[in-house]
N, C-alpha and C positions, 0 to 999 in steps of 0.2 A: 942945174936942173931947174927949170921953170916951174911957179907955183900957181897949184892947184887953186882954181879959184873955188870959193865957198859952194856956189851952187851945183858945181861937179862934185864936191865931197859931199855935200848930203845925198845926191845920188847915188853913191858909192856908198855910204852908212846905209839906207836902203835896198841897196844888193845886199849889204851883208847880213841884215835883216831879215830878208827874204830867204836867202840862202840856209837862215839858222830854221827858217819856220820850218821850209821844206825836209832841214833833216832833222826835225823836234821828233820825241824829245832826247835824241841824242846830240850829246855835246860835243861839239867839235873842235879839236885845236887849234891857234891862231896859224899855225904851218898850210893845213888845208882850204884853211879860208882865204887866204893869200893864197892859193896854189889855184882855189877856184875862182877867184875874179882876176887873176894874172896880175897881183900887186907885190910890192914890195912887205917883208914880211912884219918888217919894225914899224914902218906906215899903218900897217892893218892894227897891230897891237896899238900904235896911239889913237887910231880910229877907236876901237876896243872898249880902249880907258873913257874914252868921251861918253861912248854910249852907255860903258856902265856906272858912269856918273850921273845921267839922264835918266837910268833906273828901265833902261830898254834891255841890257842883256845882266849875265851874273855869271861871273868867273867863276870857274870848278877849279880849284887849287888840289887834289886830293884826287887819286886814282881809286876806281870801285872798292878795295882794299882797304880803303881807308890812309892808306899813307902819301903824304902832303911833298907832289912835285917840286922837283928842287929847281929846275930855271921852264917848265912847259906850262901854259895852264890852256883850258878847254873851255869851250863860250858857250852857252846858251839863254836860248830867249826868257827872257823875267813874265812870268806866269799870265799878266794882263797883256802884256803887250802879244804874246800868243792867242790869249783869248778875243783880243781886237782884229790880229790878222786872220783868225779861223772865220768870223763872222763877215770881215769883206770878204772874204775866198767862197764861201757860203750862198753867199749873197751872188757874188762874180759866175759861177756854177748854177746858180738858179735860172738868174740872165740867161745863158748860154744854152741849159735845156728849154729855156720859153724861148728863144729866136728859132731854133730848132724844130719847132712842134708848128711856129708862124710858117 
C-alpha cells in the first residue's frame, strides 16, 4: 500500500475535524468517522490518537450510563477547538449573507 504523504493526512485530520464540528456536540465513534470519509478504520483511530495528543479532540471511553467501553471509543471536538471553528463558520456565514445582499 503506498504512503500517504503528510500533507494529504493533514487534510484528512481536517475532514475529520470538520466532520466532528458538524455533528458537535455529539460524539461519534471511530467506525462512523471512517465510514464518513471512506478510510480505513485503524488508519482513523491513529489519525485519532494524534489529534488527541494535539488536544484537538477527546476520547469518550464511557457510554451515557456511565459504564467504560471495553474495545469502541467515541471522538469529540476539545471545547476551544469548537469554539475556534464556530467563529470561522461565523464569520464564513456573514461573508456569505453580505456577497448576497451585493
Amino acid at each position: 500500500m503506498p504512503k500517504i504523504s503528510k500533507r494529504k493526512e493533514e487534510k484528512i485530520k481536517e475532514s475529520i475535524l470538520h466532520l466532528l464540528f458538524q455533528e458537535s456536540p455529539k460524539a461519534l465513534f471511530t467506525a462512523r468517522i471512517a465510514q464518513e470519509l471512506a478510510r480505513d478504520e485503524e488508519y482513523m483511530k491513529k489519525l485519532l490518537a494524534e489529534l488527541e495528543i494535539r488536544n484537538f479532540v477527546i476520547a469518550v471511553k464511557k457510554n451515557p450510563k456511565g459504564q467504560e467501553y471495553s474495545r469502541r471509543i467515541r471522538w469529540r471536538l476539545h471545547s476551544k477547538i469548537y469554539d475556534t471553528y464556530k467563529k470561522i463558520d461565523d464569520t464564513n456565514q456573514k461573508f456569505i449573507l453580505d456577497s448576497k445582499i451585493l
